[in-house]
Backbone as CSV, one residue per row, in Angstrom:
resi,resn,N_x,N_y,N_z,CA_x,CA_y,CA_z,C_x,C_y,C_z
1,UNK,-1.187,-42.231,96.291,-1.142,-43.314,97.255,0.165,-44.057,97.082
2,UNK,0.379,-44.401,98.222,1.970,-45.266,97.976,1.809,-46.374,98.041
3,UNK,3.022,-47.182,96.925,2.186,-48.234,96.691,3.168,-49.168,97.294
4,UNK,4.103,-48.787,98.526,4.486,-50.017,99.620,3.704,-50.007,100.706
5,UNK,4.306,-50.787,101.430,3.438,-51.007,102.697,2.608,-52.335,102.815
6,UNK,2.191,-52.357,103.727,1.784,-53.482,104.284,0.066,-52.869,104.070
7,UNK,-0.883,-54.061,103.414,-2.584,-53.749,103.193,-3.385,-53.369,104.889
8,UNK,-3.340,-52.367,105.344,-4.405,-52.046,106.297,-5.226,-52.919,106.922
9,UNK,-5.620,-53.491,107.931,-6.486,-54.802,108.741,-7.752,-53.804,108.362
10,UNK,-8.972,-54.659,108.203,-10.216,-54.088,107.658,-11.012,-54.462,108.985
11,UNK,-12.027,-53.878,109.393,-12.698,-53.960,110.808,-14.316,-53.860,110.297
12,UNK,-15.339,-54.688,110.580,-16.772,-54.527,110.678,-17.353,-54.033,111.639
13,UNK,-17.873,-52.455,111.951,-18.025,-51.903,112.917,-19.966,-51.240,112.990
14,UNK,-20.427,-51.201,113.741,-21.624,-50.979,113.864,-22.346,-49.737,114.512
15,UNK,-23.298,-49.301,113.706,-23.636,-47.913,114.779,-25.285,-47.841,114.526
16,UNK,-25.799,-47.225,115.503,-27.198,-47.228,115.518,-27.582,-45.119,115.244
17,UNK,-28.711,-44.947,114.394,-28.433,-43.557,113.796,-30.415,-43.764,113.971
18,UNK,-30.860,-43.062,114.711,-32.150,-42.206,113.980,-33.069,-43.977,114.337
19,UNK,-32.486,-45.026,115.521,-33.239,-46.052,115.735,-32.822,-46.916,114.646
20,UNK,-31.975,-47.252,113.564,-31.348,-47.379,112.277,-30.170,-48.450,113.095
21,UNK,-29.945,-49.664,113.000,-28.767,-50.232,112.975,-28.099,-50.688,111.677
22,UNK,-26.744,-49.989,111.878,-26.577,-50.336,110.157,-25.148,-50.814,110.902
23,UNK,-24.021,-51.610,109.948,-22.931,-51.396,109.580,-22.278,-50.893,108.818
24,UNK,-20.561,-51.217,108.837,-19.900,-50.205,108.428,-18.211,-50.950,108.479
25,UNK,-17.270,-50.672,107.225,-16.102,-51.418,107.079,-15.443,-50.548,107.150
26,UNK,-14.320,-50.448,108.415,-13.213,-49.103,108.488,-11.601,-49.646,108.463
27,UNK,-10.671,-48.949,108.138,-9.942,-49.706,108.270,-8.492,-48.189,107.995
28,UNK,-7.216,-48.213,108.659,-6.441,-47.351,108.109,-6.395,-46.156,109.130
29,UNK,-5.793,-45.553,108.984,-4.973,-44.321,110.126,-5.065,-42.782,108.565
30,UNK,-5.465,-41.112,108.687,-5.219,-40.442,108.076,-6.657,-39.695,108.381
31,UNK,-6.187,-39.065,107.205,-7.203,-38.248,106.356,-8.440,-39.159,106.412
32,UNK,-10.099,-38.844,106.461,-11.023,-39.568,106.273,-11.006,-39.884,104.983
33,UNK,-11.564,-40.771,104.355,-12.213,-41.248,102.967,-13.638,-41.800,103.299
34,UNK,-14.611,-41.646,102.593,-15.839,-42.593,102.486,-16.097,-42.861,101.551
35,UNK,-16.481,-44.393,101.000,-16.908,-45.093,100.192,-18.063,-45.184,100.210
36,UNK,-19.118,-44.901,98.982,-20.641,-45.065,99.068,-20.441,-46.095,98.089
37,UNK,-21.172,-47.343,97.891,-21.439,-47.942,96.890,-23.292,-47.965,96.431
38,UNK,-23.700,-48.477,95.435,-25.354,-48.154,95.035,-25.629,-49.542,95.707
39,UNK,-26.790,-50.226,94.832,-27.748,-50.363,95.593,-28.180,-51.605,94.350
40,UNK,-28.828,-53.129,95.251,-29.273,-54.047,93.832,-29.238,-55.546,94.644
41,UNK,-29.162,-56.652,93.998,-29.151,-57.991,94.483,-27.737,-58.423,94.875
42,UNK,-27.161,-58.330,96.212,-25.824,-58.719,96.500,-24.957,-57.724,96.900
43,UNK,-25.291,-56.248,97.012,-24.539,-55.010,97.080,-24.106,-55.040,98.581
44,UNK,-23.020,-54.994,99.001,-22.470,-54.162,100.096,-21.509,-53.668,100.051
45,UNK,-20.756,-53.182,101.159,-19.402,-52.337,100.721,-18.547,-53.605,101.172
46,UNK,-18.669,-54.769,101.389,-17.676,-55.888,101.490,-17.255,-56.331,100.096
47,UNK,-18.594,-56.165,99.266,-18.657,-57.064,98.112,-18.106,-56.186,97.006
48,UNK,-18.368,-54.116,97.410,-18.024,-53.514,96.246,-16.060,-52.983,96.657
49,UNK,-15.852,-53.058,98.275,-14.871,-52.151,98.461,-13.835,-53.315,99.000
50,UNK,-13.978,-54.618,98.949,-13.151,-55.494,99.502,-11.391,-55.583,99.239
51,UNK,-11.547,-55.092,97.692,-9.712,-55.322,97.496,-9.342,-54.016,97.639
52,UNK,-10.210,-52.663,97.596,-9.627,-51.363,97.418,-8.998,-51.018,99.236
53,UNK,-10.834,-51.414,100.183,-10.019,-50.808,101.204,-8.616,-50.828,101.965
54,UNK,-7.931,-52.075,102.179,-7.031,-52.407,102.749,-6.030,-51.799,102.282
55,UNK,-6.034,-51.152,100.108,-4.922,-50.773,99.927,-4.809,-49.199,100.174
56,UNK,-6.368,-48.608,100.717,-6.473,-47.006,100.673,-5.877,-46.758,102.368
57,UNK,-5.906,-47.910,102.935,-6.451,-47.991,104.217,-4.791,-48.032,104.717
58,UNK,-3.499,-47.542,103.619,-2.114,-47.377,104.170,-2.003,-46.345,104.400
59,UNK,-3.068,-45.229,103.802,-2.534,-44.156,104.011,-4.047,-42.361,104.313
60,UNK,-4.836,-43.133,104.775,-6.247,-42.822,104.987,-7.132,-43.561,106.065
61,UNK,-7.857,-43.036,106.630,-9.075,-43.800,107.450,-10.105,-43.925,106.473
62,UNK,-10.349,-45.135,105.922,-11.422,-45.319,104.956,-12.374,-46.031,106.057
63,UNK,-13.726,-45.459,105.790,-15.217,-45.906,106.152,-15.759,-46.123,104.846
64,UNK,-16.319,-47.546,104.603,-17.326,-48.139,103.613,-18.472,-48.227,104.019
65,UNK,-19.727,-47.467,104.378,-21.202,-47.986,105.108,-21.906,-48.914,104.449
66,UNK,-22.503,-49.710,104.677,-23.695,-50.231,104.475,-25.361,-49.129,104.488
């Protein structure tokens, strides 16, 4: 990963799957990446992927789901 550039704008985006509305944090131009994080009191991918995505997100399309 290169480590100039400007941090990627992060986007909260939503999709409905199987009657299922979930969200979802995308952010970045590339190659896909997905972030799974687990599971507990306070978990999302805002709370686990907040400082990583913007910097993966120079050089990748990162999706974080909920």
């Amino acid at each position: 990963m290169s480590s100039s550039g400007t941090a990627a704008a992060v986007k909260e985006e939503w999709v409905r799957a199987g009657g299922i509305e979930t969200s979802y944090l995308v952010c970045g131009d590339g190659p896909p990446v997905i972030l799974l994080h687990g599971s507990g009191p306070g978990v999302s991918a805002a709370a686990n992927w907040q400082d990583v995505l913007p910097l993966l997100g120079r050089e990748y399309r990162v999706y974080a789901p909920d």
